[in-house]
N, C-alpha and C positions, 0 to 999 in steps of 0.2 A: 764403778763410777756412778756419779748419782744422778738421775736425769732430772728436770723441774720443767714440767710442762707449761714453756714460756707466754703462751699466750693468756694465763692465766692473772688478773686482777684484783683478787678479794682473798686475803687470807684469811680461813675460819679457825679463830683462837676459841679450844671449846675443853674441858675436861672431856674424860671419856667417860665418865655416869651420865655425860649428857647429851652423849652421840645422837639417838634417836632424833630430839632437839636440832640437834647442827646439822641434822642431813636435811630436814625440813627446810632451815634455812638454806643450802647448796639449792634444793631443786626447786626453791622459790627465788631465789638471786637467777638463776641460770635458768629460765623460764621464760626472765625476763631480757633474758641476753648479756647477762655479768657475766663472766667466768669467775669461778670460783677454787681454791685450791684446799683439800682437807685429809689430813693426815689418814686419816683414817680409809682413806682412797688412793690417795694419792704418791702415796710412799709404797716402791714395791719390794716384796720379798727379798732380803738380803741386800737389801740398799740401807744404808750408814744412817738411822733414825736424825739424829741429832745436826748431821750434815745438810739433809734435804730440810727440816727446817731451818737453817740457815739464809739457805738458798733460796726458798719457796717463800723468805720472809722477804729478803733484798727484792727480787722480783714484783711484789707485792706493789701495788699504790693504794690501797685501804684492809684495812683492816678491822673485821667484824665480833667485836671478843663477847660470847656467851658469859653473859656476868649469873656466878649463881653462887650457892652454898659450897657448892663441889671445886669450883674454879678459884672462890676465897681462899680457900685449902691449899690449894696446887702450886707447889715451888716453879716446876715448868711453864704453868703460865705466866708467873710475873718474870722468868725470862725474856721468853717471846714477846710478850709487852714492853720490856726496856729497851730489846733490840729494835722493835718496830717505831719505836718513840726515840731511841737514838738517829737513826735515821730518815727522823721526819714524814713518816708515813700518817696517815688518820687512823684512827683508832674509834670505832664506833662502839660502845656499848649496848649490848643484847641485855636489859634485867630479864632473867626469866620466873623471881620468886625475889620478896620483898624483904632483901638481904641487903646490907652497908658494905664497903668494904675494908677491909682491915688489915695491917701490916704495911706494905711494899704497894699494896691495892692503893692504899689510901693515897698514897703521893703520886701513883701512877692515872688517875682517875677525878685526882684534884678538881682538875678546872675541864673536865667533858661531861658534858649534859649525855646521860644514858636513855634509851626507853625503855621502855618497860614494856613486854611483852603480855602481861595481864593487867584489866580483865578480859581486855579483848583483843587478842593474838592479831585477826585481821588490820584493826587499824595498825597494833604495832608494823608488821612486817610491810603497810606501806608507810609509817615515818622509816623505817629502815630504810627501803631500796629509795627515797629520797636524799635522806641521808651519805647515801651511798652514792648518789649519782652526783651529788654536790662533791662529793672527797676527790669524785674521779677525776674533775672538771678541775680542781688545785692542781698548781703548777709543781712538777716532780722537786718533792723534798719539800712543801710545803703543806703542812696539815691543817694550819688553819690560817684564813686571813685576820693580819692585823686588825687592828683597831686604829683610824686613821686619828691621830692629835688635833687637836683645837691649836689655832692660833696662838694662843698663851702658852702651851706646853713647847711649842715650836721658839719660842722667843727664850723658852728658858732653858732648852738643852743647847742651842746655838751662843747664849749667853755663859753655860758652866764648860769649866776645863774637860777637857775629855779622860776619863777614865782610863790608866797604860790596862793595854791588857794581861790577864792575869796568867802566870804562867802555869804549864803544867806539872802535876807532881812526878807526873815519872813520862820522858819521853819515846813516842814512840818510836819502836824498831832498837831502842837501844837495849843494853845488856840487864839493864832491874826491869823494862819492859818485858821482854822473853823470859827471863827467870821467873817471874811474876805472874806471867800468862801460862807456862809451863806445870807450875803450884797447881794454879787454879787450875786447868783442864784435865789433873787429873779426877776432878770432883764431876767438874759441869761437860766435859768435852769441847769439842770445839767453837763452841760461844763465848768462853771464856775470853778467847781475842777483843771481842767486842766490848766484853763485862771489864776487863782492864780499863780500855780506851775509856770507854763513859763513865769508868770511876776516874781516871788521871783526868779527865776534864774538870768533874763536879769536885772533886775532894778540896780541903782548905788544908788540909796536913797529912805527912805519910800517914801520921794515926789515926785520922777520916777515910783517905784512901783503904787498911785495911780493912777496916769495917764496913767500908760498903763491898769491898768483895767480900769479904766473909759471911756476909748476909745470904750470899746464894750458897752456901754448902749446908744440905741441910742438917746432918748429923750434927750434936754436939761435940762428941771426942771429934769429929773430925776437923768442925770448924776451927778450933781450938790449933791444935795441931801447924793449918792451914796457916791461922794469923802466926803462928811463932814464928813458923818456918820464914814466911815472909816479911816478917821483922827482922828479922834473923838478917834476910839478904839485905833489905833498904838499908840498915845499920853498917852491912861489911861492906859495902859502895861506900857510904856518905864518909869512911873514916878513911876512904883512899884521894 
């Protein structure tokens, strides 16, 4: 069983070339009286890796992610960043070297202002724990507040028809949902649940929905594979 040490508020999303980095940040959050929670700690011996980040992520109400060269890289982070962002948690950006980010980064990163930790560390880590202490103070499943409308904009969504909402591509608990989750985890393991759900929300067609899960297997023969299979099922549904 996997325990998640609950009183814990800050998940530290960090590559491990940059450990040294994210323990600095732990005993600097937790210093200041954040708890912090970090794999590299946190998870004990023969407990289910992929599980306890699950867990250690849903518990979470912010989220601290070491943005670096090493983390650009890392398929496992832009997990952990889609489930904390499905979810509505904050996502703070750590820069720690004058990197862009690229792929899955880029959309995940879009519209959050990061710091930058050089040239001078001290101030960054206190915009962080500001940062930080503003995320905490958002109401649970809200990571950032709106932007309130002007008058005018208020006049013209009460004025246009309202939008039906859009439905999902594959629902969940049903049978192409579990076939589909079942595909996927045996790549990703058990996040895959999640990596369905926030694909059947965002997708506009079975053939979008593939592709954004297919995005997380990193191998190519295997991605490959992955979409067929999964084409495969949506197809032997849709003709029943």
């Amino acid at each position: 069983m996997v325990l998640v040490m609950a009183e814990h508020q800050v998940f530290i999303c960090f590559s491990s070339k940059d450990e040294a980095t994210a323990r600095r940040v732990v005993s600097f959050l937790e210093g200041q009286g954040i708890r912090c929670w970090i794999s590299a700690r946190d998870v004990e011996p023969g407990q289910n890796y992929q599980e306890a980040i699950v867990q250690a992520l849903e518990a979470s109400k912010a989220i601290v992610f070491l943005f670096s060269d090493n983390s650009n890289k890392s398929g496992e982070i832009k997990k952990e960043l889609s489930l904390g962002s499905s979810d509505g948690v904050a996502v703070i950006p750590l820069r720690l070297a004058p990197v862009l980010p690229s792929g899955a980064l880029r959309y995940e990163l879009a519209t959050r202002q990061w710091i930058d930790a050089f040239p001078n560390a001290e101030d960054a880590f206190g915009n962080l724990l500001n940062a930080v202490k503003d995320a905490l103070r958002q109401p649970p499943g809200q990571a950032h507040e709106p932007a309130k409308p002007d008058a005018g904009e208020i006049t013209a969504r009460r004025q246009a028809p309202a939008a039906p909402p859009r439905a999902q591509i594959v629902a969940p608990g049903s049978d192409e949902f579990e076939a589909i989750r079942s595909l996927l985890a045996r790549h990703i393991g058990p996040i895959a649940k999640v990596m369905v759900q926030k694909a059947a929300n965002d997708a506009r067609s079975l053939d979008d929905f593939c592709e954004r899960l297919g995005a997380h297997v990193q191998a190519q023969s295997d991605r490959a594979a992955f979409m067929q299979a999964a084409r495969a099922k949506l197809a032997a549904k849709s003709q029943h």
